[in-house]
LUMKOL-976740 format. One line per 10 residues: number of its first residue (from 1); their letters; for each residue x, y, z of N, C-alpha, C. Coordinates in Angstrom, 3 decimals. Each point is the difference from the previous one (the first is absolute). Layout:
# LUMKOL-976740
NUM> a> X,Y,Z,X,Y,Z,X,Y,Z; ...
This chain:
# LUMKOL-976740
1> xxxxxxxxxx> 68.818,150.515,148.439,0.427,-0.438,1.307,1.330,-0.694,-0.124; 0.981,0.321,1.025,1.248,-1.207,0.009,-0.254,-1.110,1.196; 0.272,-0.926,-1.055,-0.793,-1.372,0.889,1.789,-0.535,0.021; 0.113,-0.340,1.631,1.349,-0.421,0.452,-0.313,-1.425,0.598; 0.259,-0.875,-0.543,-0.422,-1.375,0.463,0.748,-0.254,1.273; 1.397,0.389,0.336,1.098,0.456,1.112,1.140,0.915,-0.222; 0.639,0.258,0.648,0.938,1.461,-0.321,0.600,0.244,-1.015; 0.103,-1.240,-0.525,1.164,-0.455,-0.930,-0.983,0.107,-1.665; -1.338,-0.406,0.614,-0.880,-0.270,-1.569,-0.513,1.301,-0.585; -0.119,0.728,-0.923,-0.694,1.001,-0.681,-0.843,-0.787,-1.553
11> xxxxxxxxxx> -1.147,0.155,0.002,-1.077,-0.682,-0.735,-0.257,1.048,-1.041; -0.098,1.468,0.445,-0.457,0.819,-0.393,0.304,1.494,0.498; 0.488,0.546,-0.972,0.564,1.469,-0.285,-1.296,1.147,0.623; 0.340,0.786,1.158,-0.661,1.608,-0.053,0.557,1.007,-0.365; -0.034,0.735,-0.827,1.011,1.131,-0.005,-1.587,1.108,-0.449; -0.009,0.449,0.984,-1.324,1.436,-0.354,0.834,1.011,-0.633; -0.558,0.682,-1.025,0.075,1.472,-0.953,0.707,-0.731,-0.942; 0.354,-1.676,-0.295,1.047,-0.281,-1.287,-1.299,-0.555,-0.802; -0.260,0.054,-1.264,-0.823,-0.689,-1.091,0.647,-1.582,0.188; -0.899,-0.808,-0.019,0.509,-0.852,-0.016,-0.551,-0.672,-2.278
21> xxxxxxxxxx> 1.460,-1.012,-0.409,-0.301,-0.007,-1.108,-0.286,-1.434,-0.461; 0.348,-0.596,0.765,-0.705,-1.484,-0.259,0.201,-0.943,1.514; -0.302,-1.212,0.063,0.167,-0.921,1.358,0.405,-1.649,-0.979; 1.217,-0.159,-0.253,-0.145,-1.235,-0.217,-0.023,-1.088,0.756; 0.294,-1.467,-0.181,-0.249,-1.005,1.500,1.289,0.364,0.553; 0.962,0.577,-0.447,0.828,0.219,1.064,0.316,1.358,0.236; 0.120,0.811,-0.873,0.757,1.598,0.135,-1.349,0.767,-0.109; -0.014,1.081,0.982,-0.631,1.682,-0.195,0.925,0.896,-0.832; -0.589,0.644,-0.777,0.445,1.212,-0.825,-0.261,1.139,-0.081; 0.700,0.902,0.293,-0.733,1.332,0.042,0.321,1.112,-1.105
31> xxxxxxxxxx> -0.934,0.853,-0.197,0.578,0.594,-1.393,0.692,1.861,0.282; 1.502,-0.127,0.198,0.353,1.123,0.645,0.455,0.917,-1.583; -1.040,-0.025,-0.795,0.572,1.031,-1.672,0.429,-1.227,-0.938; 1.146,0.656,-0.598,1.172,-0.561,-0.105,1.009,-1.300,0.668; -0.357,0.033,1.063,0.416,-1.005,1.052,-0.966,-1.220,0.368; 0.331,-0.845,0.466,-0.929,-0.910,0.877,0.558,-0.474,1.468; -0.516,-0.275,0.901,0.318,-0.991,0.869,-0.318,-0.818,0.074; 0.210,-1.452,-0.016,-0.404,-0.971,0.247,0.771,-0.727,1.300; -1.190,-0.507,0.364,-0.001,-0.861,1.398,-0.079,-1.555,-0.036; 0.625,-0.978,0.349,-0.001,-1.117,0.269,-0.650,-0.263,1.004
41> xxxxxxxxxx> -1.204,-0.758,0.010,-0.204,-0.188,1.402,-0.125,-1.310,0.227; -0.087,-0.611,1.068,0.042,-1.332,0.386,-1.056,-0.796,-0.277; -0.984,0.383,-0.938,-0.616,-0.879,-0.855,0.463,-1.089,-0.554; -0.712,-1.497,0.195,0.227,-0.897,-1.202,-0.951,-0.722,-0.445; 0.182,-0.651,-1.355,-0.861,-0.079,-0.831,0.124,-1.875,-0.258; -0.906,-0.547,-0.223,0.005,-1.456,-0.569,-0.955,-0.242,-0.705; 0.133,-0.841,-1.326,-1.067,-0.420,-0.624,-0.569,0.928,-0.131; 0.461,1.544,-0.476,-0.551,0.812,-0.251,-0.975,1.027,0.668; 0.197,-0.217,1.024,-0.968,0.701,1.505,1.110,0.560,0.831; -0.369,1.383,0.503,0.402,-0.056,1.175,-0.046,0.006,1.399
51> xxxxxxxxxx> 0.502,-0.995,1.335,-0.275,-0.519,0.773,-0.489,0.785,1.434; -0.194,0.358,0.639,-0.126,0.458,1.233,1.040,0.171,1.129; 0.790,-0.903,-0.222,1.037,-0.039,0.678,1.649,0.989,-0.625; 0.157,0.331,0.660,1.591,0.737,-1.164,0.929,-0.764,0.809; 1.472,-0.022,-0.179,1.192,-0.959,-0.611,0.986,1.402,1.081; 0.561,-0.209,1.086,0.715,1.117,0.296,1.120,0.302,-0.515; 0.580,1.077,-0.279,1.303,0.762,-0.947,-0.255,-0.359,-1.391; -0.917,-0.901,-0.446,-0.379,-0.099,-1.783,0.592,0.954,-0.361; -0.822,1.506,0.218,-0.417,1.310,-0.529,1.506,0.623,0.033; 0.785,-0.392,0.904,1.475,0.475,0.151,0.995,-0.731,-1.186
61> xxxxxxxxxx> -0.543,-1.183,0.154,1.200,-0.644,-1.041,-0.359,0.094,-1.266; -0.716,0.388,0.162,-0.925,0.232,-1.669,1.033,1.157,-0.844; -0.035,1.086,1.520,-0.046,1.490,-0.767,1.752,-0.121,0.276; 0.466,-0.646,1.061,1.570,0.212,-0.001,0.757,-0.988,-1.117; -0.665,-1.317,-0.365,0.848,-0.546,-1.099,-0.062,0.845,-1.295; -0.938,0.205,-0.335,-0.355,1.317,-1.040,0.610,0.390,-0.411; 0.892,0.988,1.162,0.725,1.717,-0.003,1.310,-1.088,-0.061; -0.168,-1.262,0.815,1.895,-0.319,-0.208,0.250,-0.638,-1.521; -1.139,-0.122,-0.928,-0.334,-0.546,-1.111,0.479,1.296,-0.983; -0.865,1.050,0.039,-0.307,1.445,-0.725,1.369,0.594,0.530
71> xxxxxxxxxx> 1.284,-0.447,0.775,0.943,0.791,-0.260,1.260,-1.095,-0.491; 0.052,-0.776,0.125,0.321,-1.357,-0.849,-0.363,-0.026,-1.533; -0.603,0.424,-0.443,-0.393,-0.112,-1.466,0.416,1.399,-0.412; 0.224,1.476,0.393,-0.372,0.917,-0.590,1.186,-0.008,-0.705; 1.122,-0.468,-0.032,0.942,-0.100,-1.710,-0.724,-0.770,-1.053; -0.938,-0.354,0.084,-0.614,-0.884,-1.065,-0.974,0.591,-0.236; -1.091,0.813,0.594,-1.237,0.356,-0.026,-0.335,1.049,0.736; -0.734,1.122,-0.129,-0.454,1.493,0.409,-1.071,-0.872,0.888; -0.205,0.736,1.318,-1.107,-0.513,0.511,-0.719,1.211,0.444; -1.486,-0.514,0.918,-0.800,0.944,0.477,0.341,0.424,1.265
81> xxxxxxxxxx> 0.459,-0.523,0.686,0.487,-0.157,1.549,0.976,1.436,-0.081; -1.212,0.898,1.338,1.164,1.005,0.378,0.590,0.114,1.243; -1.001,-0.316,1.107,0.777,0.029,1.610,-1.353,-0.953,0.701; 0.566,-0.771,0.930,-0.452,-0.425,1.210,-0.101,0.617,1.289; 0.736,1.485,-0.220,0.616,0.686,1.533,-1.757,0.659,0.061; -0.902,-0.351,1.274,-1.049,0.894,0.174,0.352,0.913,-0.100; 1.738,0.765,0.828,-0.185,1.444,-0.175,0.195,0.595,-0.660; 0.165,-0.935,-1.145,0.185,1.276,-1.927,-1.540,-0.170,-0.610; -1.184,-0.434,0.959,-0.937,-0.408,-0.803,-0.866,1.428,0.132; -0.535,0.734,-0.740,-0.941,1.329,-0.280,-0.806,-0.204,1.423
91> xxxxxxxxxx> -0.439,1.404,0.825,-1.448,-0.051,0.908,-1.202,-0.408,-1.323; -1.002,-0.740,1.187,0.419,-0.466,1.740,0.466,-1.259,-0.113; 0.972,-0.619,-0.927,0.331,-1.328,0.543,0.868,-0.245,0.861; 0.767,0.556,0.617,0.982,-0.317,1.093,-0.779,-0.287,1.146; -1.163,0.900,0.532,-0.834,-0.112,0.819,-0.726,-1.864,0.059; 0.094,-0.144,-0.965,-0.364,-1.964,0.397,0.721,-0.584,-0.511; 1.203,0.698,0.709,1.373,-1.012,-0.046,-0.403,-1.809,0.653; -0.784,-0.249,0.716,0.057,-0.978,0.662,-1.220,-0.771,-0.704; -0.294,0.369,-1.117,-0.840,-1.291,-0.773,1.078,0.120,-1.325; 1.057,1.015,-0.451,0.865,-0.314,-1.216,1.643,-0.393,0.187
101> xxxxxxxxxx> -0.048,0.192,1.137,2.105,-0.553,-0.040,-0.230,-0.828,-0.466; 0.590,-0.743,-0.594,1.118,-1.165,-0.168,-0.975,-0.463,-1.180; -1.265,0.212,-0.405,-0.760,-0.626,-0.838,-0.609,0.787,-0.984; 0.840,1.025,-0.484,-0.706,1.269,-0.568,1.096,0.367,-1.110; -0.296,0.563,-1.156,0.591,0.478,-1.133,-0.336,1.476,-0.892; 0.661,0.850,0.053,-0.240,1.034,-0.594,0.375,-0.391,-1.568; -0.837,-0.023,-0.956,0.625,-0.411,-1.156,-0.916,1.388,-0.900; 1.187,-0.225,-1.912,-0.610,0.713,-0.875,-1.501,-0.226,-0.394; -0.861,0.663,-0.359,-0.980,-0.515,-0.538,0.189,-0.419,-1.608; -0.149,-1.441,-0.368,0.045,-0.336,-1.225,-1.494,-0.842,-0.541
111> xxxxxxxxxx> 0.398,0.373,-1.288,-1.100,-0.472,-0.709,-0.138,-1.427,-0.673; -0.495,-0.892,1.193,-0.033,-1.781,-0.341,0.456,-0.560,-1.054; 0.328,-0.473,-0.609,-0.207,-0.901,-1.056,-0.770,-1.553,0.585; -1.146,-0.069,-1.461,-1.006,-1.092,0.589,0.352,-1.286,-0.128; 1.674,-0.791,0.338,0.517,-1.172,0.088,0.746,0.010,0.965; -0.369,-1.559,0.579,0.822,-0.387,0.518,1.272,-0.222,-0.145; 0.955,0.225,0.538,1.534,-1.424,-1.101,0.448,-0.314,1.221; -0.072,-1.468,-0.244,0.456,-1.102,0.251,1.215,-0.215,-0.578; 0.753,-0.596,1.112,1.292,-0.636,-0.451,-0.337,-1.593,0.820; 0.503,-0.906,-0.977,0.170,-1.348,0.515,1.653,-0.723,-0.181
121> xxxxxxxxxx> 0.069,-0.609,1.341,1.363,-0.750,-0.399,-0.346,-1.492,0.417; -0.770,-0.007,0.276,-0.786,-1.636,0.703,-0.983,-0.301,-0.099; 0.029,-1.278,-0.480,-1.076,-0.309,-0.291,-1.026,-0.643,1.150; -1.244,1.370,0.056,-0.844,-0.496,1.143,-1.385,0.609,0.053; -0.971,-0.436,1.102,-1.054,1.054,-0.135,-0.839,-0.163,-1.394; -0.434,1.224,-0.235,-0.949,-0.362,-1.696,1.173,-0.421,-0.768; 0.906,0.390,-0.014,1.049,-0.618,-1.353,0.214,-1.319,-0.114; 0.197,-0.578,1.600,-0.126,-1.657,0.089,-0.800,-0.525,-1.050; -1.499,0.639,0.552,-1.178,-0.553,-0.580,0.112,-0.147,-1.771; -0.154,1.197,-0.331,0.259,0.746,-1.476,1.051,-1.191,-0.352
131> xxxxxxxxxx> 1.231,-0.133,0.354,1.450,-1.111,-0.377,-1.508,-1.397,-0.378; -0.413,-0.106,1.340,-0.345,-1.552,-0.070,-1.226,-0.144,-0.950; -0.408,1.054,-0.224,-1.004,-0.212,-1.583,0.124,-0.003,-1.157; 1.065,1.044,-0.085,0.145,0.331,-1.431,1.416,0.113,-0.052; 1.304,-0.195,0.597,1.135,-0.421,-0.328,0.434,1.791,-0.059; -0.472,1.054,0.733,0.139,0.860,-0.511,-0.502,1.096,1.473; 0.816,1.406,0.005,-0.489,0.771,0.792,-0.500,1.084,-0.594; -1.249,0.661,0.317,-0.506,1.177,-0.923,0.364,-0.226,-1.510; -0.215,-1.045,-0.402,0.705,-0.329,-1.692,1.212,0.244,-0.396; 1.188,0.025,1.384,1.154,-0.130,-0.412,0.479,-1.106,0.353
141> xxxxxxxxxx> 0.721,-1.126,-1.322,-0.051,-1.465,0.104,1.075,-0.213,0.795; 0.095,-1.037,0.976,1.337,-0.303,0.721,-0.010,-1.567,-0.160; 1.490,-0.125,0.036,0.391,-1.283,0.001,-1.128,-1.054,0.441; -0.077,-1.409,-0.427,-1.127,-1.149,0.967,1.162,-0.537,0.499; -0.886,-0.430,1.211,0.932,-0.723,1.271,0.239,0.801,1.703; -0.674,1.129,-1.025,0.382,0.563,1.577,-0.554,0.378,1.417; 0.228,-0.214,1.508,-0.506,-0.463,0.779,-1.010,1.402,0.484; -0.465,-0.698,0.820,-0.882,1.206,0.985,0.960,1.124,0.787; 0.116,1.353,0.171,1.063,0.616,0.679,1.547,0.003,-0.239; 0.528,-0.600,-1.429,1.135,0.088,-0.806,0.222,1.185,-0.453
151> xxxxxxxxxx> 1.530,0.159,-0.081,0.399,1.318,-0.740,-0.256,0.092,-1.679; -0.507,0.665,-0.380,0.286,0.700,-1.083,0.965,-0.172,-0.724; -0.038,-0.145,-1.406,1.254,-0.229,-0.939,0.331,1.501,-0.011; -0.995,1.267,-0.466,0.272,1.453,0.248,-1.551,0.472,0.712; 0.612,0.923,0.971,-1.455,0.906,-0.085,-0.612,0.469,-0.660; -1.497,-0.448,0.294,-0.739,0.863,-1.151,-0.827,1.155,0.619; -0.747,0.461,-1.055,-0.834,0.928,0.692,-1.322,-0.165,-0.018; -1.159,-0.042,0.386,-1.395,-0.571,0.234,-0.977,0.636,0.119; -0.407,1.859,-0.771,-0.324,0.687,0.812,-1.801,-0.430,-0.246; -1.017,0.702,0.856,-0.860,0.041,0.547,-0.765,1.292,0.312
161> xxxxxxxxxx> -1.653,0.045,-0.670,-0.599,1.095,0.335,-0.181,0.060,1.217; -0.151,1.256,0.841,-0.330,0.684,0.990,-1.775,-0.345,0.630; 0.185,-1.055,0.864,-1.605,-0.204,0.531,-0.101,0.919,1.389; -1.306,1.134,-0.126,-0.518,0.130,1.097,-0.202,-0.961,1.164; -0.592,-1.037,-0.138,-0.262,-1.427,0.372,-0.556,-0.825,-0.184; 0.817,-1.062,0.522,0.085,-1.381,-0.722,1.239,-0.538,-0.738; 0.535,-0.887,-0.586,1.614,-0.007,-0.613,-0.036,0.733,-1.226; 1.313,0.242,-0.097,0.324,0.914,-1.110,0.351,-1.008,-0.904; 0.004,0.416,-1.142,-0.225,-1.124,-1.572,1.252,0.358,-0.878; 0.192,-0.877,-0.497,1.806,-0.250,-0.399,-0.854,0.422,-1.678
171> xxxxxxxxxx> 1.057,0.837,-0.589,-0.085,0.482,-0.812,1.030,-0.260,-1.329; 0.224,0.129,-1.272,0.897,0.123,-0.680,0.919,1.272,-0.300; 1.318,-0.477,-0.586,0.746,1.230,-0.711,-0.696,0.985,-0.317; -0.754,-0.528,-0.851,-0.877,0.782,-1.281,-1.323,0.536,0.566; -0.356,-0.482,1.252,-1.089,0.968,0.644,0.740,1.187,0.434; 1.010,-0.195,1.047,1.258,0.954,0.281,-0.532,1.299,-0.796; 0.728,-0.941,-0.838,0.444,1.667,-1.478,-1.328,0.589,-0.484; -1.104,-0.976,0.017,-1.552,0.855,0.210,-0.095,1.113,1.048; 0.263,-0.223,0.742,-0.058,0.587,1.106,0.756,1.242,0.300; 1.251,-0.139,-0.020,0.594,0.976,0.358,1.235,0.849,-1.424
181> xxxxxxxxxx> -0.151,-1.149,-0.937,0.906,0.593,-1.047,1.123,-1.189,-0.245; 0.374,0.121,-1.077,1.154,-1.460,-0.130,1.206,0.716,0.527; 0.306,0.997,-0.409,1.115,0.533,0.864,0.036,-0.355,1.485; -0.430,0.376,0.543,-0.430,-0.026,1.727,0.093,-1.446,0.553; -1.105,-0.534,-1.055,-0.011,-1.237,0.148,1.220,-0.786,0.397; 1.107,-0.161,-0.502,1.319,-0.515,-0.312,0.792,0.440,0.556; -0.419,1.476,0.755,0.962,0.648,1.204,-0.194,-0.818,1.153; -1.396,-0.184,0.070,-0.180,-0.633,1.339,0.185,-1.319,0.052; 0.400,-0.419,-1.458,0.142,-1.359,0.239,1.211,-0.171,0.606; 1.069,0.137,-0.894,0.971,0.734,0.091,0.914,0.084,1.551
191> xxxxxxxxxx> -1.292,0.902,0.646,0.742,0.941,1.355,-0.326,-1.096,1.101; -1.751,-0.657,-0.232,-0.197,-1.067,0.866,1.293,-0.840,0.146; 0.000,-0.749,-1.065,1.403,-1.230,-0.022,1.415,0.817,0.873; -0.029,1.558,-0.436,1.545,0.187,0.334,-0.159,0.094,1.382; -1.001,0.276,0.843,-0.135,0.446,1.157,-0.176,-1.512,0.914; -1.256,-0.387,-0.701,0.783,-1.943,0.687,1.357,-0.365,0.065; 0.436,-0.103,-0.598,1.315,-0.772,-0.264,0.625,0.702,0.935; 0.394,1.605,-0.078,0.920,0.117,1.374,-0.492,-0.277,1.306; -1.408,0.282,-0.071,-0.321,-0.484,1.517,0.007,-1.572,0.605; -0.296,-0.636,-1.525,0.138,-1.455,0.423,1.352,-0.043,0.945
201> xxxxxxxxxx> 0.839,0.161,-0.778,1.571,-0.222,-0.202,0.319,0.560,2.010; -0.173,0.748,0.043,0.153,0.807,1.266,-0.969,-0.744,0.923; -1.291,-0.132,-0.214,-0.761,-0.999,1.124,0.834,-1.249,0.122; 0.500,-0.728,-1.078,0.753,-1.436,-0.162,0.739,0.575,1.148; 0.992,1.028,0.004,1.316,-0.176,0.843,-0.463,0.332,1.242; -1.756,0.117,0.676,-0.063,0.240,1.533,-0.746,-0.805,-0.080; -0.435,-1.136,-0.377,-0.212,-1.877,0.287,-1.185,0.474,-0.724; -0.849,0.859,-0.926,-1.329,-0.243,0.004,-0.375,-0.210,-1.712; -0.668,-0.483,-0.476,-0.508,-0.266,-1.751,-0.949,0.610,0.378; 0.184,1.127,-1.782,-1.539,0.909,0.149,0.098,-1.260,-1.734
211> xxxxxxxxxx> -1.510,-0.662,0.798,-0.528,-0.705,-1.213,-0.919,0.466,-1.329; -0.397,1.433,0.435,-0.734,0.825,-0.847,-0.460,1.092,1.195; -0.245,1.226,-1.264,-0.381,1.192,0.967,-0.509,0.580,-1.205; -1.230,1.230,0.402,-0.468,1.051,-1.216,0.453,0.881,0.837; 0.101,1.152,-1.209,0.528,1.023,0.384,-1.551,1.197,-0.716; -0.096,1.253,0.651,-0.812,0.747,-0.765,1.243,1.580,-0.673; -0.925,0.490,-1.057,0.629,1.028,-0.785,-0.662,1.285,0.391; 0.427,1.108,-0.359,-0.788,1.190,-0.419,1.120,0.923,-0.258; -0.621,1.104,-0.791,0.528,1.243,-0.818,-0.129,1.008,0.689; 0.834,0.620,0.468,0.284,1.700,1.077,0.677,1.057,-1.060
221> xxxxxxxxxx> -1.185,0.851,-0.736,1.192,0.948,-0.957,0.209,-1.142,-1.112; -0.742,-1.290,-0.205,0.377,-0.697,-1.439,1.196,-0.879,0.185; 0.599,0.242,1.123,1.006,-0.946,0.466,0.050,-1.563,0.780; 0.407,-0.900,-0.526,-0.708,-0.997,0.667,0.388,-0.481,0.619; -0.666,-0.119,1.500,0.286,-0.662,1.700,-0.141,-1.062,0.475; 0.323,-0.310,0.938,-0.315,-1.547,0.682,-0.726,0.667,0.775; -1.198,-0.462,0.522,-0.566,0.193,0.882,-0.590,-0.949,0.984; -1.259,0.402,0.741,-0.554,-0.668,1.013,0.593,-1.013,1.290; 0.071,-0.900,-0.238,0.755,-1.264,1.069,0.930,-0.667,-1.002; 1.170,-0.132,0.995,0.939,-0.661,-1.154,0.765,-1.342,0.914
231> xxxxxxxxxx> 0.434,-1.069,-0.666,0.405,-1.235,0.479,-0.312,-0.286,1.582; -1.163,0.290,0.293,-0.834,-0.444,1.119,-0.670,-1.326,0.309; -0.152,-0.590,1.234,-0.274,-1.452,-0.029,-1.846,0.290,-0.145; -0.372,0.811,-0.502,-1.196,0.178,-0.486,-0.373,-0.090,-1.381; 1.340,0.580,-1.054,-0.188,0.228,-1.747,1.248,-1.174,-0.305; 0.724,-0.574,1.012,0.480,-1.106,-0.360,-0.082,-1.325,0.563; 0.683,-0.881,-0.661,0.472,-1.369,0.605,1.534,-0.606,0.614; 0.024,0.317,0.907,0.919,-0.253,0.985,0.415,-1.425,0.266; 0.871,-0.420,-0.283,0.367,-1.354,0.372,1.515,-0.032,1.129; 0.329,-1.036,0.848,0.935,0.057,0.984,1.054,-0.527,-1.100
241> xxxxxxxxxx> 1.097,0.171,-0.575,1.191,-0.654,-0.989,-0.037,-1.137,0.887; 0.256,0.026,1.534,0.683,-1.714,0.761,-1.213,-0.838,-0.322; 0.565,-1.269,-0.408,-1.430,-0.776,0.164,-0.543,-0.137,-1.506; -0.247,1.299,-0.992,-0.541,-0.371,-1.071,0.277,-1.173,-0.551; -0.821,-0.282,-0.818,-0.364,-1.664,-0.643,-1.121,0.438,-1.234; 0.098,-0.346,-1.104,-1.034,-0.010,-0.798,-0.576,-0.838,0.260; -1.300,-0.320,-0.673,-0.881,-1.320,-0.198,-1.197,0.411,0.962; -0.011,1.285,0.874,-1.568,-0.248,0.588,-0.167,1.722,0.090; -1.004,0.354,0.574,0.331,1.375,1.291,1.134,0.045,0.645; -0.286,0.998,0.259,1.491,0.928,1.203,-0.316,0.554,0.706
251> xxxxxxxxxx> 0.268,0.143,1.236,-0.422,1.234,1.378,0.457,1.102,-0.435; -0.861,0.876,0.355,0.103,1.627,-1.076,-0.095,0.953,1.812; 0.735,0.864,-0.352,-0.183,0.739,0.946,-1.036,1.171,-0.587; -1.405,-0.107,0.645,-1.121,0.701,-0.625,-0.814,-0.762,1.031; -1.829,0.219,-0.575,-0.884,-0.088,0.784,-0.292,-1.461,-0.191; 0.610,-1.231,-0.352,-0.239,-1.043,0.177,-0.514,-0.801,1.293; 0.427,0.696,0.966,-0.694,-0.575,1.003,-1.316,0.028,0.412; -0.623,1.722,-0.202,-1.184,0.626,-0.465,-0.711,-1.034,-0.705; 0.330,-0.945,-1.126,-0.485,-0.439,-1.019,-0.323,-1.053,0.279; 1.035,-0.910,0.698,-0.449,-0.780,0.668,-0.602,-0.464,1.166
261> xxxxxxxxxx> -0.363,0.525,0.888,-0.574,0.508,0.767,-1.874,0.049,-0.301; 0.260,0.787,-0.878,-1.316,0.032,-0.815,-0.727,-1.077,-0.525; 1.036,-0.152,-1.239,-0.915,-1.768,-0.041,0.074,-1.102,0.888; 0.482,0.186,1.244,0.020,-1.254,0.950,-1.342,0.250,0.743; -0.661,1.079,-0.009,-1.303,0.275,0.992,-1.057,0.204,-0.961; 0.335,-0.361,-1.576,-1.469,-0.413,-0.543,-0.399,1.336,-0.670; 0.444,1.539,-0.155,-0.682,1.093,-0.186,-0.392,-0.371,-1.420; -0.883,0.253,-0.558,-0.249,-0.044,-1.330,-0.144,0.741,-0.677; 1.264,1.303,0.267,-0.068,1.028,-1.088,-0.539,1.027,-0.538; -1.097,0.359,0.906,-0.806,0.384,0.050,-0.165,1.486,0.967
271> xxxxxxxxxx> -0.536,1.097,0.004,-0.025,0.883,1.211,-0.810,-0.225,0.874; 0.039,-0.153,1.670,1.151,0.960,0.310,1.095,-1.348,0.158; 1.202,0.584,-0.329,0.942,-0.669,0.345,0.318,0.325,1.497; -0.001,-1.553,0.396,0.870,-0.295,1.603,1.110,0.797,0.394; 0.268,0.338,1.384,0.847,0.701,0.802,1.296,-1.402,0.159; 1.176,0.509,0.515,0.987,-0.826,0.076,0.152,-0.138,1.497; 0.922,-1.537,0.038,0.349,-0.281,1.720,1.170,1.297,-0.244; -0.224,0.470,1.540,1.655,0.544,-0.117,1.274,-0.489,0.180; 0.135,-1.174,-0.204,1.327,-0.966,-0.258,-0.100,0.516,-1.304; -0.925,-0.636,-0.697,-0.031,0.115,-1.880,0.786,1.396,-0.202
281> xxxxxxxxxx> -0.994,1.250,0.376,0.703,1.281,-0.231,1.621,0.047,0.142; 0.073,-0.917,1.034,1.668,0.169,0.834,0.596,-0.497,-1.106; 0.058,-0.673,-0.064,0.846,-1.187,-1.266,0.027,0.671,-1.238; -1.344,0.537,-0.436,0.636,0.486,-1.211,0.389,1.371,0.033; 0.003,0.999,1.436,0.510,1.381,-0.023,1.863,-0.606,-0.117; 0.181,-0.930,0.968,1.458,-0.694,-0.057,0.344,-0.251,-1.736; -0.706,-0.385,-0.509,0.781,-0.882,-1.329,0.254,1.739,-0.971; -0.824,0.626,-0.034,0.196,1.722,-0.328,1.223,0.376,0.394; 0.405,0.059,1.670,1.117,0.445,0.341,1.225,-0.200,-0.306; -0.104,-1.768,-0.261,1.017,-0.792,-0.313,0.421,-0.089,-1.689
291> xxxxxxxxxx> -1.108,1.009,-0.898,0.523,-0.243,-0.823,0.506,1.547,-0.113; -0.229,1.025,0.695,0.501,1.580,0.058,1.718,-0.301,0.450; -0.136,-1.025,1.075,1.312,0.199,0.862,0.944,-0.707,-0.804; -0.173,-1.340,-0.947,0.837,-0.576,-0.956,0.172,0.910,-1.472; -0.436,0.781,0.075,-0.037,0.697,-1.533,0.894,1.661,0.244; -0.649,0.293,1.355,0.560,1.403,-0.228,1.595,0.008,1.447; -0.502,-1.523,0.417,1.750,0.000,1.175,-0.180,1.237,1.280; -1.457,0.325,-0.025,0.142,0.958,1.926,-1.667,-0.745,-0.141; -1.013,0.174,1.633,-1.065,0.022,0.183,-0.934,1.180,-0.094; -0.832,-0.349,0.761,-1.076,1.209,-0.446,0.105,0.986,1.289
């Protein structure tokens, strides 16, 4: 069923005669061969649930920072991303043009790799934590002294196995190279860092700090891609440059309001998770927009 909370909300993908290949809390996937589509939809997720309520244009800014991401990087990196235009998309998808504009991706089909990578340039979030125990992030030692939400002496990289659900678990180098090969390993270390740094550098100059972001991999033909969602206020941390201050939190343009919200009415985490006021939705479909419209310089 497509459940439309109002004109603007899509919860959930119909497309009859397509296989569908997985449903995560936020994207539908469909398995077209060789190809995939994936769908953003206005799903969101907290504390690991997802809510009843959807977030309007989420599913848009999701899939349009993406593509302005995946053509921004491709001197640095081969990606999966082939068209957004419904009308280059194979029958019958043009025919539900009006559950895929603006939130839809024709990409290669590639073959995962089972890590996360993380890039960090700030210290925050689990790394805060990790800093304030052991002087150290994922067992890479950093300077003592340093505050909550501070820059980085260099970026590191932090990567993390792949959880169905529940949080994903910070891993070592040397699991890495278990995993996927020491070669590989060191590419992605490698490509993570190189691909932060220019985007940092470029978010810096349209007012915004990406304080950390993961990125995902996979192999098309043995060749290796960026894939899935890329520097999204969903796989990253968004900070406003005006205003920053180390020493505490930072207003993130993401589902913080969602979050708070949540723990102000007591939910305990538990299913079913609570529906949202639609102010809440409003506010944080706004803080999405506002970080599409400062990053990519047009609206939606």
């Amino acid at each position: 069923m497509t459940a439309m909370a109002s004109a603007k909300v899509l919860l959930e993908t119909n497309l009859p005669g397509l296989r569908p290949l997985a449903r995560g809390k936020v994207r539908d996937i469909y398995d077209l061969g060789d190809r995939l589509l994936i769908v953003a939809t206005d799903r969101i997720s907290a504390f690991d649930y997802v809510l009843p309520t959807g977030i309007p244009d989420k599913g848009r800014v999701l899939t349009q920072l993406s593509i302005f991401w995946f053509e921004f990087l491709r001197d640095i990196v081969p990606v999966h991303f082939l068209t957004a235009d419904v009308e280059e998309y194979p029958e019958p998808l043009p025919r539900y043009r009006e559950q895929l504009e603006g939130r839809s991706m024709l990409v290669r089909r590639a073959q995962m790799l089972p890590v996360e990578c993380v890039a960090r340039g700030y210290l925050a979030g689990s790394g805060w934590k990790d800093y304030q125990r052991s002087g150290a992030v994922c067992g890479i030692p950093l300077p003592p002294g340093l505050k909550e939400s501070e820059k980085l002496p260099e970026p590191i990289f932090t990567p993390a196995t792949k959880a169905q659900s529940g949080h994903d678990e910070n891993i070592s180098m040397e699991d890495v190279e278990v995993l996927v090969g020491r070669d590989l390993a060191w590419r992605l270390r490698d490509l993570t860092l190189r691909i932060y740094r220019k985007a940092a550098e470029y978010a810096e100059s349209r007012g915004i700090i990406i304080a950390d972001t993961k990125f995902e991999f996979g192999l098309v033909d043995g060749e290796l891609v960026l894939a899935d969602e890329v520097l999204t206020p969903d796989s990253s941390r968004f900070w406003p440059r005006q205003g920053y201050q180390p020493g505490g939190p930072q207003p993130s343009f993401d589902k913080q309001y969602v979050r708070d919200y949540l723990e102000s009415v007591g939910w305990n985490k538990q299913p079913p998770a609570p529906p949202l006021p639609p102010e809440v939705a409003e506010r944080t479909a706004e803080k999405y927009r506002e970080a599409y419209r400062a990053l990519t310089g047009r609206s939606l």
